[in-house]
FIRO-662010 format. One record per residue: residue in one letter; y, x negated, z of N, C-alpha, C in turn. Coordinates in pm, 1 decimal, padded with zeros to 6 digits. Atoms other than C-alpha are relative to their C-alpha. Last residue first. Layout:
N
A, Y, X, Z, Y, X, Z, Y, X, Z
...
//
This chain:
101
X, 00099.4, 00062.1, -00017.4, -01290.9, -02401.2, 00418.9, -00013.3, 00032.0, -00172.2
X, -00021.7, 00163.5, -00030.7, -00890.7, -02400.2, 00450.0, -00212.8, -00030.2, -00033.2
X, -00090.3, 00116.4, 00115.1, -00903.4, -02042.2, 00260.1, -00035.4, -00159.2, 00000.1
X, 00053.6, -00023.8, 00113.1, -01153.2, -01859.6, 00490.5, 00032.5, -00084.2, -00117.3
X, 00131.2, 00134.3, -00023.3, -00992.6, -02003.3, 00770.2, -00051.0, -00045.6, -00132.2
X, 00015.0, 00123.4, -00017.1, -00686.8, -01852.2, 00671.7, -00113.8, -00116.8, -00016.5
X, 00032.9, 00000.5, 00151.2, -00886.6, -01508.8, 00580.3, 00091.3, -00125.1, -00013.7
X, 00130.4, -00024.3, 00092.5, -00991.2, -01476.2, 00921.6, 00031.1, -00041.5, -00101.2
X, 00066.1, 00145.8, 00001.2, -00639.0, -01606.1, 01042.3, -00169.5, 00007.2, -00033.0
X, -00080.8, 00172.2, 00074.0, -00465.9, -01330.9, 00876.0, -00077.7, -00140.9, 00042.6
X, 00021.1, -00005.1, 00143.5, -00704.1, -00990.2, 00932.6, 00043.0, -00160.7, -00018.9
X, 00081.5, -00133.9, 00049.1, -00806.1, -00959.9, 01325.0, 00018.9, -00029.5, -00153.8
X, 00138.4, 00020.0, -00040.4, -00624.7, -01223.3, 01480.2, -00066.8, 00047.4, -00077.9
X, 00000.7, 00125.1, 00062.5, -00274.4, -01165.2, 01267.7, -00141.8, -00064.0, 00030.9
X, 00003.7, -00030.6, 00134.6, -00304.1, -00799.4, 01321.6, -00030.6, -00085.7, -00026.7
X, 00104.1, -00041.0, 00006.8, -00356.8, -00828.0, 01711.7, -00040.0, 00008.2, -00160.4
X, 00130.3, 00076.2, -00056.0, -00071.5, -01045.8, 01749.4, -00114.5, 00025.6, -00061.4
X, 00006.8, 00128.4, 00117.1, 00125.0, -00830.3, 01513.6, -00073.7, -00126.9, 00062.4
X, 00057.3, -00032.8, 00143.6, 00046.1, -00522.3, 01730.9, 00014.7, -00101.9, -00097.8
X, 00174.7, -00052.6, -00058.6, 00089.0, -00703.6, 02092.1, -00052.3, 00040.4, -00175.4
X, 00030.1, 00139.1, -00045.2, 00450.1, -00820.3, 01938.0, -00161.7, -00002.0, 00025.2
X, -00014.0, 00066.8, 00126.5, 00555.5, -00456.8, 01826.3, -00092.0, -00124.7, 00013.2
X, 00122.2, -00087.7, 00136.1, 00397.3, -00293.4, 02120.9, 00008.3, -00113.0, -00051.3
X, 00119.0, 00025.7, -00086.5, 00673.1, -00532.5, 02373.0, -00108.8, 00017.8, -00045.4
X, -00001.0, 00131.9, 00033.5, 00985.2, -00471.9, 02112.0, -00151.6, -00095.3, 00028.2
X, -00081.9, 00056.4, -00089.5, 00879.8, -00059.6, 02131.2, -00016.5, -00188.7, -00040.1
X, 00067.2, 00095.9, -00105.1, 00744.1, 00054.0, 01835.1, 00087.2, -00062.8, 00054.8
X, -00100.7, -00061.8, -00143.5, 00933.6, 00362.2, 01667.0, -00077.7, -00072.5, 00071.6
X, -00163.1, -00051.3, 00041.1, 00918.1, 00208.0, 01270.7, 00024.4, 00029.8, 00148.8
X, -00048.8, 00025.1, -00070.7, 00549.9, -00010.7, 01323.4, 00130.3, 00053.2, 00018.4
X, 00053.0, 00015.6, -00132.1, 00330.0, 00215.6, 01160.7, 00040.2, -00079.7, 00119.9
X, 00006.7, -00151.4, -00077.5, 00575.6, 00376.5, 00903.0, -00091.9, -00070.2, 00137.9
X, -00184.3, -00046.9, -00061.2, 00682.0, -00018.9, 00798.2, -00036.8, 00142.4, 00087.9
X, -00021.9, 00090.2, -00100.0, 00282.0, -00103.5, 00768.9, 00165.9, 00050.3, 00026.8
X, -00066.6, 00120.8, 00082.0, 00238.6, 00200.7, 00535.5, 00057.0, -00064.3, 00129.8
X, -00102.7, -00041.1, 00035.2, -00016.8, 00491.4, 00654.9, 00109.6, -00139.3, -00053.7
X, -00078.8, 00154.5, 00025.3, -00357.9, 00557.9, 00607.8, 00162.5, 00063.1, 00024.3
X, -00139.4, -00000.5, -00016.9, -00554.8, 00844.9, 00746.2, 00006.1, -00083.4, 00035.6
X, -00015.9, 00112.1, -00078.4, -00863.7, 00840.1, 00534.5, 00146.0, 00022.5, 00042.7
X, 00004.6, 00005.3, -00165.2, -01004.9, 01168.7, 00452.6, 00082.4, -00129.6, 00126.9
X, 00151.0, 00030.8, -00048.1, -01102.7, 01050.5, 00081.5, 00009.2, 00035.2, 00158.2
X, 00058.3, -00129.0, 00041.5, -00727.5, 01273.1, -00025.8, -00185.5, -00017.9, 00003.5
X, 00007.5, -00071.3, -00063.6, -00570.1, 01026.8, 00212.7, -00104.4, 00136.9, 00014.2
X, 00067.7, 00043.4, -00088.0, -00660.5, 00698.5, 00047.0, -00066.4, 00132.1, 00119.8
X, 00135.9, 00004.7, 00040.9, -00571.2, 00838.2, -00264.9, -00042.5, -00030.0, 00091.4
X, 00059.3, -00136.9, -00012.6, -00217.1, 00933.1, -00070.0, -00117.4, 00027.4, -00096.4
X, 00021.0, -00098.6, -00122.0, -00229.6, 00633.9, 00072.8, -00027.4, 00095.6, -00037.7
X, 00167.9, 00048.1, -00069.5, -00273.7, 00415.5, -00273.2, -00006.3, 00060.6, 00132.1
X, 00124.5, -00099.3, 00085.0, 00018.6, 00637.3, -00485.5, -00138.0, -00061.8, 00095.9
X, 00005.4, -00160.3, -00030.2, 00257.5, 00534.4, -00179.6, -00146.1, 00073.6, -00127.3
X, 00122.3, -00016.8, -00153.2, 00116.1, 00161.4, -00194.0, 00039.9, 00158.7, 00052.6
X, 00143.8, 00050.2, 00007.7, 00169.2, 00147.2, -00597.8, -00034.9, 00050.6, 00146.4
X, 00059.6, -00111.8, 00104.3, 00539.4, 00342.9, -00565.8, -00153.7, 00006.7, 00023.0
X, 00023.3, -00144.1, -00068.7, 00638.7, 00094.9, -00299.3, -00020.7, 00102.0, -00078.9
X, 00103.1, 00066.9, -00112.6, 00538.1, -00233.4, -00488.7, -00017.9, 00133.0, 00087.2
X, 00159.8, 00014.3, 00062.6, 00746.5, -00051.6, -00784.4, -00088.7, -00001.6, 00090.5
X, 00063.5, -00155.2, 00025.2, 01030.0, -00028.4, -00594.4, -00119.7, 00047.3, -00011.6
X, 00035.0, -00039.7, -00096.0, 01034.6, -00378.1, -00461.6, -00047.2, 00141.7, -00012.7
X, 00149.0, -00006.2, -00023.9, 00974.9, -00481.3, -00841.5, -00040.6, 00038.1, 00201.5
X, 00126.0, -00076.7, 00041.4, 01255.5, -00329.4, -00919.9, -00111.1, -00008.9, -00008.3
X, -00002.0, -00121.5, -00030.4, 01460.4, -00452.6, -00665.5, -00048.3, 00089.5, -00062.2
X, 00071.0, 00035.3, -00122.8, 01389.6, -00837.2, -00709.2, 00004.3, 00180.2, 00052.9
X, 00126.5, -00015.1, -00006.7, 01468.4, -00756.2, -01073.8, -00077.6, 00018.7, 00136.2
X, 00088.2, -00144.2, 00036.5, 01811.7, -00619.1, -00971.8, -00120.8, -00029.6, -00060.8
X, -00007.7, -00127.8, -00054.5, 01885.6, -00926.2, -00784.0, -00072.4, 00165.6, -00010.5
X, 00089.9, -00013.6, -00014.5, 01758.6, -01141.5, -01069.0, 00009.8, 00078.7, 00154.7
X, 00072.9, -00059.2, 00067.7, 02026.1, -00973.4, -01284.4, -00150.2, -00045.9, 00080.1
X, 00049.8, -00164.8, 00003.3, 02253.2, -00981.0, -01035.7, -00091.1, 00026.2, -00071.9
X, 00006.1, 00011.5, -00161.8, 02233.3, -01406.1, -00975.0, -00038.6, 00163.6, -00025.5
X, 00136.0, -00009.3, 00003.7, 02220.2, -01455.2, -01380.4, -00072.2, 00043.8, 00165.3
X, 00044.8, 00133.3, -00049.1, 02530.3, -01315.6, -01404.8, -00125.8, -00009.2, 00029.0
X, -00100.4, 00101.6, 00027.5, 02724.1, -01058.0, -01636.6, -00043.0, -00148.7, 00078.6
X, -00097.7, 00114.1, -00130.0, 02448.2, -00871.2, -01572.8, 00093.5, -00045.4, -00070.2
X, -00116.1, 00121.1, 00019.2, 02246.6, -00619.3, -01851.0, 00075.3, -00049.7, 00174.7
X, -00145.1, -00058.5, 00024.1, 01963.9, -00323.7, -01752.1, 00056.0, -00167.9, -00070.0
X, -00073.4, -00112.2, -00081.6, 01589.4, -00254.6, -01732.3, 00163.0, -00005.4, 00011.0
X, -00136.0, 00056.5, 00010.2, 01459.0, -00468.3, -02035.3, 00030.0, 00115.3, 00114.4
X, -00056.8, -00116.2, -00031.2, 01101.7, -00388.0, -02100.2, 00125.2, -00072.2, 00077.8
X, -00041.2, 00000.9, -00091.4, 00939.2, -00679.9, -02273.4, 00105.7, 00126.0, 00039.8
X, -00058.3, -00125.3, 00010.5, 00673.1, -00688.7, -02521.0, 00059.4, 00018.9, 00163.6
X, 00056.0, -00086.4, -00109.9, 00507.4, -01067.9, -02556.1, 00130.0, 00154.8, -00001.7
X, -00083.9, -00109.5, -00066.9, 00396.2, -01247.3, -02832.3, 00051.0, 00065.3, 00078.0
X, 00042.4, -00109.3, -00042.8, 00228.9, -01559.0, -02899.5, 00126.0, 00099.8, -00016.1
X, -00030.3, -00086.7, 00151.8, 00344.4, -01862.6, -03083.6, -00021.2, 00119.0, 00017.1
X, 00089.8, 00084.2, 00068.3, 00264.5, -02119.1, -02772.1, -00034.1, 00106.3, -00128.2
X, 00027.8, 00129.3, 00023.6, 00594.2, -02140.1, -02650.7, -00087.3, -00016.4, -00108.1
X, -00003.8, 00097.8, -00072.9, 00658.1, -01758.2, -02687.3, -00063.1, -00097.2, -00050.8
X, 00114.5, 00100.6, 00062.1, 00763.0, -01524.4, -02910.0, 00034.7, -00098.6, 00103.5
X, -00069.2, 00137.5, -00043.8, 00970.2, -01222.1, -02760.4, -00126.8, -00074.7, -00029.2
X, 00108.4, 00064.5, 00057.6, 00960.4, -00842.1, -02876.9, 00071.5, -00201.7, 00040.2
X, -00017.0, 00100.0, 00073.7, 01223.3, -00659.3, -02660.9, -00144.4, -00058.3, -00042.9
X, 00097.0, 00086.3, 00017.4, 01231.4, -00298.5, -02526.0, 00036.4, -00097.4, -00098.8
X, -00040.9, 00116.5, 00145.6, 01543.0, -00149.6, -02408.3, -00116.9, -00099.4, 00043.6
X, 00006.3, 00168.7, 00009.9, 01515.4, 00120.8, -02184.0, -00066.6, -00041.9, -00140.3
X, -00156.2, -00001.0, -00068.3, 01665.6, 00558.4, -02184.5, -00031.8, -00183.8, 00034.7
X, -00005.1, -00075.4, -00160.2, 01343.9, 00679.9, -02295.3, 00083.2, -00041.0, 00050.5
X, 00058.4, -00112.6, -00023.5, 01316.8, 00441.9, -02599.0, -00010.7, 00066.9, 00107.3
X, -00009.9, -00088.8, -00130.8, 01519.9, 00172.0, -02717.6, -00100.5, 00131.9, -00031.9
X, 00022.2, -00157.3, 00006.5, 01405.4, -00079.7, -02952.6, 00057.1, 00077.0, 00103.4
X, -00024.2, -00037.9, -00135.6, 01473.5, -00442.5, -02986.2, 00041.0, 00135.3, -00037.1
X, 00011.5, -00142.7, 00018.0, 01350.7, -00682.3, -03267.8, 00025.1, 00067.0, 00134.9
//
């Protein structure tokens, strides 16, 4: 069964274990290489939609947030390096550890 509505093509699809699932179809390929191309680009979109709607909730509690690309975009090579040091101390190998224990 396959519907259009609002300008995409929804599919009904039975899986393995007899289930259902409702799939939103964003375009056609001629290869399987563009078509996961243009998934890999609509879910980059997406990812930036979610963390623009989560700043500016973040913003409207007072909090000035901004998006890791805007906070490193006019850092010098020398910053840059000092700031991903300091990032990777501070959040990534905390929650490393966290993992390995």
């Amino acid at each position: 069964m396959n519907i259009d509505w609002v300008g995409h093509g929804y599919k009904v699809i039975k899986t393995g274990s007899g289930r259902y699932q409702v799939v939103m179809i964003i375009s056609e390929h001629d290869s399987e290489d563009e078509a996961y191309d243009t998934m890999h680009k609509a879910m980059d979109k997406e990812a930036d939609e979610i963390t623009k709607y989560e700043i500016e909730e973040l913003r409207k509690q007072g909090i000035n947030a901004v998006t890791f690309k805007d906070a490193i975009k006019d850092m010098e090579p020398d910053e840059l390096e000092r700031f991903l040091e300091e990032r990777k101390r501070k959040f990534l190998d905390p929650t490393l550890d966290m993992n390995i224990k």
